[in-house]
Each structure stands twice: as C-alpha cells, then as structure tokens.
N, C-alpha and C positions, 0 to 999 in steps of 0.2 A: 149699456144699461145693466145695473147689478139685477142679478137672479138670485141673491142670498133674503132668506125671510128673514122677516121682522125679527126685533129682538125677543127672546123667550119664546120662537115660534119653532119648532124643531124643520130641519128639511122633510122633502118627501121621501130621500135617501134614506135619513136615521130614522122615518118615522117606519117604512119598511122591515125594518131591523129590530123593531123594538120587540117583537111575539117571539123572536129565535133569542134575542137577551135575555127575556124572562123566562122562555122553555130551558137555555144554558143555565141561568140563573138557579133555577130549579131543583134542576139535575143535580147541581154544586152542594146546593144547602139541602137537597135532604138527603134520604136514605141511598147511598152511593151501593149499598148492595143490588137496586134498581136498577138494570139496564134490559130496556123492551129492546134494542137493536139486537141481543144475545139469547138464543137459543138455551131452555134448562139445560140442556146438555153440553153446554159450552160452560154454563155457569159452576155446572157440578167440575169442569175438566181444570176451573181456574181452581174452585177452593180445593182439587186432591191435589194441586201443584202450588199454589202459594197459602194453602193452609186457611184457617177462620179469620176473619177479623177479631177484635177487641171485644166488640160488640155481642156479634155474633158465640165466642168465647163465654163470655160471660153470661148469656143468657141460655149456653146451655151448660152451665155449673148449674145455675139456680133451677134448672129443669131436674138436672141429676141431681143435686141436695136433697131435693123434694122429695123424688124416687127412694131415695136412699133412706133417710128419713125415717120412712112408713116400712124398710125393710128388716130382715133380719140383723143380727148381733155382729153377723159374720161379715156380711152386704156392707154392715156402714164399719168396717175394719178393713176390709178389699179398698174402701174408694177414700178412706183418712190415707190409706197406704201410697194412693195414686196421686191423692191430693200433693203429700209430701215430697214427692218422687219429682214431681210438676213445680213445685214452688222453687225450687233451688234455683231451676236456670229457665225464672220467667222475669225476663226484661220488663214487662209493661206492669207498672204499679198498681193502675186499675185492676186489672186480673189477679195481681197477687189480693189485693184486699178482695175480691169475690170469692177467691177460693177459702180463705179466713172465714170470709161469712159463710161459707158451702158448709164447714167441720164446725163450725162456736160451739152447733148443741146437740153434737156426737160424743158420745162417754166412751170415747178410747184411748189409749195412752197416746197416740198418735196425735190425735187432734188437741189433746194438751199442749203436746210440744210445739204443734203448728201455733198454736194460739202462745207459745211462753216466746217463741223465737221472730214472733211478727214483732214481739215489743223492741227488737233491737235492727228491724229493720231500716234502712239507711235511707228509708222515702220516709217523711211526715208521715204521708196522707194514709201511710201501711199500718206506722205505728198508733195515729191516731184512732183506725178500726180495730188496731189491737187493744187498746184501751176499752172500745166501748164491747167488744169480744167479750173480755174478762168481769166488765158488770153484768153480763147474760149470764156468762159461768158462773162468778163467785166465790164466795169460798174463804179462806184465809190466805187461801196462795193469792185469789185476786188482788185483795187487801195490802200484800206484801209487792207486788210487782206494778200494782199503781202507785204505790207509794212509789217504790224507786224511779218509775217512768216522770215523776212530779218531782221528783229532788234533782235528777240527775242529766235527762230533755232538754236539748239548747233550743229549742224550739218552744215559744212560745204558749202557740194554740197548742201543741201536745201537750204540755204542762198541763192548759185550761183542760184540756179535755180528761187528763188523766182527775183530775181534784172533783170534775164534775162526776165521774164514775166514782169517786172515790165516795161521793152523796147516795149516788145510786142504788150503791149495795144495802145501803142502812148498815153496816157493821160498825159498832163501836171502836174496835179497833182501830179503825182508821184516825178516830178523834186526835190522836198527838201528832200525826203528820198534816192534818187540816189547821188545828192549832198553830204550827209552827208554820203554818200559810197565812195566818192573819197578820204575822209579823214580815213580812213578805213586803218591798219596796215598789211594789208594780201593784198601784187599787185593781187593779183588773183580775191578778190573782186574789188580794184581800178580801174584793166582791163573791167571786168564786169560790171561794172556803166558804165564806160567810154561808152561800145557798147548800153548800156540800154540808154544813154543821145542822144546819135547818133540817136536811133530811134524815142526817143519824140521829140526832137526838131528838127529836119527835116535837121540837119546840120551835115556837118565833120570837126571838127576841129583837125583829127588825131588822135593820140595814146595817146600826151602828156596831163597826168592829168592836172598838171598847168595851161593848155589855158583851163581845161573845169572847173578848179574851180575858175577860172576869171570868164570864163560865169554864174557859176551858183553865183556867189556873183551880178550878173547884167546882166541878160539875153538880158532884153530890152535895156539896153546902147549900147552894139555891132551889134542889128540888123542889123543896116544900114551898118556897115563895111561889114558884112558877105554879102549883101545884091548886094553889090558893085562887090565883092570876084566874086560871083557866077556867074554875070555876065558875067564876064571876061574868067569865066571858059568855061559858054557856046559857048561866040563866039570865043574862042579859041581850 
C-alpha cells in the first residue's frame, strides 16, 4: 500500500522542513551582515580581517560626507585627499560612485578632479554619477565635459544621461551641442535634447523636433513670437 500523499499534498517529511527553509531563506535574502549564531566580538574579528562590506562601505562615506560637509576648509581637503588616494584602487563600482557623491559639493581642487576623472571612468554606471556630479557643480567646465561625455560615450544611457544634465544646468551654452542632438539618428536622444532645450531656454515648444530645430537654427528670431505666445497663455 502506497504511503506517498495526495497530489499537491506535501509529505510530513517536507512539511517538517519547511520553518528551517524559510528561516535559511531568510537569512539568504536579507541583511547577511546578521548573524545571531556570532558573538559582537567575533563580528568585529571578521570585519578587522576581511574588511567592510559594499554596503556597509558606502554607508559610512555618506556618514563621513555629512561630517565633513559641516566642517572646516581644512576637514573637507584632509578627506577629498583620502577620497582620491581610495578611488584609484577601488574595484567595486558602487563604492567608487559613493565616494563621487561623498566630494560633488566640496570646493576643493581635489574633488574637481575626482568629479573631471569619474567621467572617464570605464564603468557606465561611474560615469553616469559623473554626469549628474557635474550638474550639482556646474559651471562652464560642466557645460564643456557633458558635452564631450554626450559626443564621444559608446554607451547609450551615458549619452542620455549626459544631455539630460546638459538641461539641468540651464546654461546657454550648452544650446549647440543640444541642437546638434536633434539631429541625432536614435528618437531617444532627439526626445532628450528636445526636454534638455526646454530647460535652457525657458520655453515649450512641445514634443516636435522640427519647431526646436527651427529655433536652434535662430533662437533670437522667434523670441518675440514666443514672447507674444506666452502672453496669451497667461491671461488665458
């Protein structure tokens, strides 16, 4: 006589097993810094022997940014200096774009360079935080190094992301290399100039490329139409 249940009926064997499944389970998918079987002091013996995690790395940059931040001239030149020193031989790409983000809005020649050398970073996802770095900064240097990262980027979403900064900053400047993305064979970048022009030049002329590569062939010829446009808009 078969002892196997029903179909879709689990045994009493697996059904036994199922609380240490989901306690393993558990353990797996969350925070693997958690282990109740391990003494603090075992824990502290693992991380001065195999170092921080990813994680744990990167939440204490944004702790020390913070600190630093609110400190002296001196303070946030001591930790652009550490930043730099640490970025050269850090394998894991998340941590290099944390420490990008640690320095964006420290005014030292240091964290310039960290922010000018992320854009030539051989991760995307580095240079893409380099990108949006440089629209926190600003500036004319921005202006000139999203540009290049939008001309020159075999990567896609860099491109997008660099055109999208390129909107951010609102500088004029940028209008000839946004222009010259209308004409750009990929609508995804077209789309993206389109919203990048929208933001520099303080107008909407909708969706259609055409009206905006009118305007960028003659910006100053149409002011006064749009000028008129807007008018109309407000008091209606």
């Amino acid at each position: 006589m078969s002892h196997l249940p029903p179909v879709g009926q689990p045994s009493r064997h697996s059904r036994s097993w199922q609380p240490i499944a989901v306690c393993v389970a558990c353990c797996l998918a969350g925070c693997a810094s958690w282990s109740p079987w391990k003494s603090e002091k075992q824990v502290a013996q693992e991380r001065e022997k195999y170092g921080l995690t990813a994680d744990q790395r990167i939440k204490e940059l944004a702790e020390k940014s913070k600190a630093v931040k609110a400190g002296s001239a001196a303070e946030q030149e001591r930790f652009s200096q550490e930043i730099a020193a640490s970025m050269v031989g850090e394998h894991d790409a998340r941590v290099r774009c944390a420490m990008l983000d640690a320095v964006v809005s420290l005014d030292t020649p240091l964290a310039t360079a960290i922010c000018s050398g992320a854009m030539q970073d051989p991760d995307p996802r580095v240079r893409m935080a380099a990108c949006s770095a440089w629209a926190t900064r600003g500036g004319d240097e921005a202006v000139n190094l999203l540009a290049a990262r939008y001309q020159t980027d075999t990567e896609l979403d860099v491109r997008l992301r660099a055109l999208r900064c390129l909107g951010e900053l609102g500088n004029t400047a940028a209008v000839p290399v946004l222009a010259k993305a209308l004409e750009d064979s990929d609508p995804a970048v077209q789309y993206r100039a389109v919203g990048a022009l929208k933001k520099v030049s303080g107008r909407d002329l909708g969706d259609d490329v055409n009206k905006w590569r009118e305007w960028a062939a003659d910006p100053e010829g149409s002011s006064a139409e749009w000028s008129i446009a807007e008018t109309f808009r407000k008091l209606f």
